[in-house]
N, C-alpha and C positions, 0 to 999 in steps of 0.2 A: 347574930350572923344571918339568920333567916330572913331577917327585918331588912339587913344592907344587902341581899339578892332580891327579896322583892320590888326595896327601893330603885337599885341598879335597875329591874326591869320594867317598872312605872317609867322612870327615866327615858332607855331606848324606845319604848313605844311611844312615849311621843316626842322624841327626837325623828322617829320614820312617819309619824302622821305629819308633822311638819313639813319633814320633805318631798309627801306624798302630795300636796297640795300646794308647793312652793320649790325649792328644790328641784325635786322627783319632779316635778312636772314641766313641761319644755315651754321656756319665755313666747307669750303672743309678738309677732314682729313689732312697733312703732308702724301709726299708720305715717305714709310720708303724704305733704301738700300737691297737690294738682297744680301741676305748672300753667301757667295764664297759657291762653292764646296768642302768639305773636300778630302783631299787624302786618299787614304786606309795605311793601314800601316801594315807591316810583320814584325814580332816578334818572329818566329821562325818556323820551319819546319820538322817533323820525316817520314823516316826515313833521317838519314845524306847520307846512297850509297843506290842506288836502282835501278830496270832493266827498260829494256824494259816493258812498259805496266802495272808496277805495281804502285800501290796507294801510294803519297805521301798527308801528311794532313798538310795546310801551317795554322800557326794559327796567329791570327792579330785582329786588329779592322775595323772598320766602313770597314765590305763587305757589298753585299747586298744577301740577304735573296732570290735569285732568278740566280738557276745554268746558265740561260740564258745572266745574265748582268756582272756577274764576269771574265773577260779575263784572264787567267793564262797563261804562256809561261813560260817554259825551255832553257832558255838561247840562248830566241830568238825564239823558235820553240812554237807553240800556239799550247794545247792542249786544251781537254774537261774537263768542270768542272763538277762534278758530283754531289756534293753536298754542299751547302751553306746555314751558318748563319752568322751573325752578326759578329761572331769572327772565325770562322775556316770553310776552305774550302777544299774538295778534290780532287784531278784529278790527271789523268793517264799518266806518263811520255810516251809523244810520240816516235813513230820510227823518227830515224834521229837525236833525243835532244842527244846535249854531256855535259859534266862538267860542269855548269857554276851558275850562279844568278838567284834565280825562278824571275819572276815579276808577278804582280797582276795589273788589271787596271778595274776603276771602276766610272760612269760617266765622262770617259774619262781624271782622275787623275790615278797617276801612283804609285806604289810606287814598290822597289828593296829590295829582302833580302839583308842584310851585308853580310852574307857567301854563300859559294857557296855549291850546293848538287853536289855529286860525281856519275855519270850516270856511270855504267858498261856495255856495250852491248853482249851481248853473243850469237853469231851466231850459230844455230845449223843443222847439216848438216850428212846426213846418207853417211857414206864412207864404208859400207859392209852389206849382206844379202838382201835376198829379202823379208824378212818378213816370207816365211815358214818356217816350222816344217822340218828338216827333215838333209841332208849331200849330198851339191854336191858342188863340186870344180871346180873352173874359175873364170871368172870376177868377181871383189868384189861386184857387186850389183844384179848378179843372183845367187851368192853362196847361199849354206843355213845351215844354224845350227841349232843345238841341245840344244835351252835356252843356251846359250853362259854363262859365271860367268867372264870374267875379258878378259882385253888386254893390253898385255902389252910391253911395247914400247924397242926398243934394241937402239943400238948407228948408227947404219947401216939405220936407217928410217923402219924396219920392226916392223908390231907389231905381236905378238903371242896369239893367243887368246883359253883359256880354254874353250872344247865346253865338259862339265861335261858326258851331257846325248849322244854322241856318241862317249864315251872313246880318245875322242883326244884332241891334241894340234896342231890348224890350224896355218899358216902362211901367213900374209898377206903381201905381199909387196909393194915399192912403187909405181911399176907400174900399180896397183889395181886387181894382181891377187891373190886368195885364194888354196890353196895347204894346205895338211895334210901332220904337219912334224913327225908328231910320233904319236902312237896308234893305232889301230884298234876296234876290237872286245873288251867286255868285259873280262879282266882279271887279271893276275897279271903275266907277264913275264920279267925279265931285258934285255939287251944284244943289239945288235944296235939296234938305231931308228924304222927301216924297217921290225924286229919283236918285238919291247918289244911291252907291252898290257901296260894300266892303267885299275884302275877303273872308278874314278870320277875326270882327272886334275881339281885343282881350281884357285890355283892363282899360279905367277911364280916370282921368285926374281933372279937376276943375282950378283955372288958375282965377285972381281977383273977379276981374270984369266980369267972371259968370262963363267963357269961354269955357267949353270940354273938349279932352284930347285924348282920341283913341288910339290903341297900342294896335295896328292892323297886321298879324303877327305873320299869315298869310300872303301879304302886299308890301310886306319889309316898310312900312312906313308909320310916320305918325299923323293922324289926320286930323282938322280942326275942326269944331262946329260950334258956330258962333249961338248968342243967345235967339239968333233971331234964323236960324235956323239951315245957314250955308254953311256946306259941306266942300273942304279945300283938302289939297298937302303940303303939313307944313313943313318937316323933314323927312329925307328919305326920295327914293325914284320916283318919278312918276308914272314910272311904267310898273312898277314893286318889282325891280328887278333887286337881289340881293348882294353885299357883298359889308364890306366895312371900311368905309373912307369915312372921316372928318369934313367937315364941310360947313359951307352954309347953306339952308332950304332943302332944295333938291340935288343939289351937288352931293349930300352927305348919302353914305350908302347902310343898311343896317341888315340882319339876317336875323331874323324873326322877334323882334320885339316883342318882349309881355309885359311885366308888371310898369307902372308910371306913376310919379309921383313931382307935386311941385312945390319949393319950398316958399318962405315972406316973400321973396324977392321975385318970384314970377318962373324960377329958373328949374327946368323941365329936366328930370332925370329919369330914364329908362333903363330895364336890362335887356340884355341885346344875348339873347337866349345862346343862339350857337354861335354866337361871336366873343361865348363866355366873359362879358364886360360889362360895366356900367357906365352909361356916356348921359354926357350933361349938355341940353339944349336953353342955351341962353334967348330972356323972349324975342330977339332978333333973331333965333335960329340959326344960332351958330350951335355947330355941332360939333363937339369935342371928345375923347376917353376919357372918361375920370379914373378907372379902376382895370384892372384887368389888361387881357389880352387877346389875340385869334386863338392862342393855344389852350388848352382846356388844361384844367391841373387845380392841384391845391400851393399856396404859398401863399401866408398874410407877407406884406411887404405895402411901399408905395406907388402909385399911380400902374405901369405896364412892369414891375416887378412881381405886384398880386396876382395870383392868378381865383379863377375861379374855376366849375364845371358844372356847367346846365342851371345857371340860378336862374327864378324868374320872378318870383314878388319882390319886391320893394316899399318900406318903409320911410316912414319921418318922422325923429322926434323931436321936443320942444325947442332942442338945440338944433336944426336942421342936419344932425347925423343921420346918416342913411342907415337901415338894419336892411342885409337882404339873405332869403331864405336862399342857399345854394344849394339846391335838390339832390343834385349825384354827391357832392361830397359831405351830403348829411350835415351841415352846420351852417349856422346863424354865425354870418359876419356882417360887421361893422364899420361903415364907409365914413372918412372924415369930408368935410367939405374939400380938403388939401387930396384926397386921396391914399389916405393911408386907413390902408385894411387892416382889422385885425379878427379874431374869432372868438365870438361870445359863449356859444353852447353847441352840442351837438346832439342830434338825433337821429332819425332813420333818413327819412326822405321828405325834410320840409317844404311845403308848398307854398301857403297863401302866407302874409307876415302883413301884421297890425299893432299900432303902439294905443294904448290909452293915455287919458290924462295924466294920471300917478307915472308915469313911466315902465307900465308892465308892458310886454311884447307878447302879442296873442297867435299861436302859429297853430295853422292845420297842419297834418301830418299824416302819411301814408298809410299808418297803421289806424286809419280811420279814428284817431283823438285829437281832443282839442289838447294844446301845452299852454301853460302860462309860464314866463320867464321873467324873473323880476329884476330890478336897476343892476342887483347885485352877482345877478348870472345863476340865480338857484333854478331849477328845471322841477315845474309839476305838472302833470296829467291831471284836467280836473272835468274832464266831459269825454263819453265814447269809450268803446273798447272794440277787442280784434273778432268777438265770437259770430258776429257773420257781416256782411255786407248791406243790408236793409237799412231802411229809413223807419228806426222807433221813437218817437218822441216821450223826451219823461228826464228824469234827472240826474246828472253826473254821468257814472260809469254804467245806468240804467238808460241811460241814451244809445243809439247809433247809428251810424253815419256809412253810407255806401263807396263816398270816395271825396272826401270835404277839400276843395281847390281853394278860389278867394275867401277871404275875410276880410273883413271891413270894419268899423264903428260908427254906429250911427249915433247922431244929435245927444238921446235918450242916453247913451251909454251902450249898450246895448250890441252883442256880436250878431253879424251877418256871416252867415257861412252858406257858402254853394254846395252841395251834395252835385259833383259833377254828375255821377255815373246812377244815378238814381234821378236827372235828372229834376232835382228841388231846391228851394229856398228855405234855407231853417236862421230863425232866429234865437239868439241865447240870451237868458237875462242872467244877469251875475247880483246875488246878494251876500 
């Protein structure tokens, strides 16, 4: 009996040392695995072309919520991110970024758009005026003008530029000197270069033979100056008295002409500022309305159904359609050779309006930026911005502009833009 209680209690002790170190003692957890890092992921990005300096917004999942941890690069070039959540980030295309695939990197996961954003660079660079008020002729960067209204490019590498408010038409040549090729004093004379007067040149169009045709926006007419250097009127008063008759020569009446453009065929289209239209002078100077009306208004429609209000540039592209910037009602319309308007884009208060060879439309604009508008009617900002008035040369949206009127293209490729109110000549290169 004594032997089966000590056995019994060999037994329980170490049935309780057992549980004392198993059992009796509480399970360590299972360690669990460390879940990977997710990638971020990009699912798309607007806009598709964009400049220097301006805002693209990449949108995706799993970013982080913290502009300091989301890496963006431009096809290879790291930019600043500026703003970040969960799903969409934004940052400012760097100087130096070209063409290519945004990427995003995020706990050091990476991820690649599929398509590539189209970077435009647009160098902008003052090649005339010193910035005053006033008329003095020489080098192109102590020259000075008169709010300048257009420059426009010949075949010879000169550009001719409309200075409104000191009745001339300056010459700028390649070698960067400024010369007055025609005008003087306030008036209205024909006859050579060396005395005829203008009033107000605005804009200038060159037909085959080498002839130019000034818009004299002042003297309601359109003026010829031949290659060899007579100064006539070829439609319009003679007196500049103003009003808006059809006609031929002088019989035709107009009330302030600006922008001018001439298509293959010789055939001389003007906008006819406060007579809100566009009229088409055939090279026998027959004067006709192609668009438009007296009344000022918006309405795309055909020939005196359209209306416009206050446009003044005018375009042409490879089709001889007319593009024309119509200032008061903020939008770029579309003139057929039949006269049917219609409206391509809208912006604030377009001014100057240029086509290149690809069929983009280059328009200065009030908010002191350049737009580019492509075949397809997309609208981008890719030079200038609103933060003051000055004339800063440099790149994209590191550029700016005091009050950009005409634009042009020259030979090169190459934008002309006027900086009215800062009186200068800036030229842009686009890569």
């Amino acid at each position: 009996m004594r032997k089966s209680i000590l056995l019994f209690s060999i037994v329980i002790k170490a049935l309780c040392f057992v549980m004392l170190f198993s059992g009796c003692k509480k399970d360590s957890p299972a360690k669990q695995p460390v879940p990977a890092t997710q990638a971020p992921l990009i699912v798309g990005f607007s806009p598709d072309i964009a400049g220097i300096g301006y805002t693209v917004t990449i949108n995706g999942s799993i970013f982080i919520p913290d502009t300091s941890k989301d890496i963006v690069s431009f096809n290879g070039v790291q930019s600043i991110c500026t703003s970040a959540t969960n799903t969409q980030l934004t940052a400012n295309v760097p100087i130096g970024a070209a063409s290519g695939n945004i990427s995003v990197v995020t706990n050091n996961q990476k991820s690649v758009s599929s398509s590539a954003l189209q970077i435009k660079t647009l160098t902008v660079t003052t090649i005339a005026g010193s910035g005053e008020l006033g008329h003095f002729d020489g080098p192109a960067l102590i020259a000075s003008f008169g709010s300048p209204e257009n420059a426009i490019p010949d075949r010879k590498g000169n550009y001719y530029i409309t200075d409104p408010y000191n009745h001339k038409i300056r010459k700028l040549t390649p070698d960067g000197t400024v010369s007055t090729y025609a005008g003087g004093n306030y008036g209205f004379t024909n006859g050579d270069i060396g005395t005829a007067l203008f009033g107000q040149p605005y804009d200038i169009a060159f037909d085959k033979a080498g002839n130019m045709y000034v818009t004299d926006y002042a003297d309601n007419n359109i003026r010829k100056i031949t290659p060899g250097g007579i100064v006539s009127t070829f439609a319009g008063d003679s007196l500049g008295n103003y009003g808006s008759v059809d006609g031929t020569g002088n019989n035709a009446r107009f009330f302030s002409p600006a922008g001018i453009v001439i298509d293959r065929n010789d055939n001389i289209f003007v906008v006819d500022v406060f007579n809100s239209s566009i009229r088409k002078i055939t090279p026998a100077g027959v004067v006709t309305t192609l668009a438009g009306s007296d009344s000022p208004g918006f309405a795309d429609g055909t020939a005196s159904s359209a209306s416009f209000q206050n446009p003044y540039y005018v375009a042409l592209d490879s089709n001889d359609n007319l593009y024309v910037a119509d200032d008061f009602n903020g939008r770029i319309r579309k003139v057929t050779q039949t006269g049917v308007v219609t409206t391509i884009a809208s912006l604030n208060h377009p001014l100057g309006i240029t086509i290149d060879r690809g069929g983009d439309i280059w328009v200065t604009d009030i908010d002191q930026r350049i737009d580019m508008i492509t075949p397809a009617g997309m609208l981008y900002t890719l030079a200038g911005n609103q933060a003051d008035l000055k004339t800063v040369d440099g790149v994209g949206i590191y550029a700016s502009f005091g009050g950009p009127h005409g634009i042009k293209i020259d030979s090169g490729g190459a934008l002309i833009v006027v900086d009215n109110n800062t009186n200068k000549i800036r030229k842009i290169t686009i890569q």
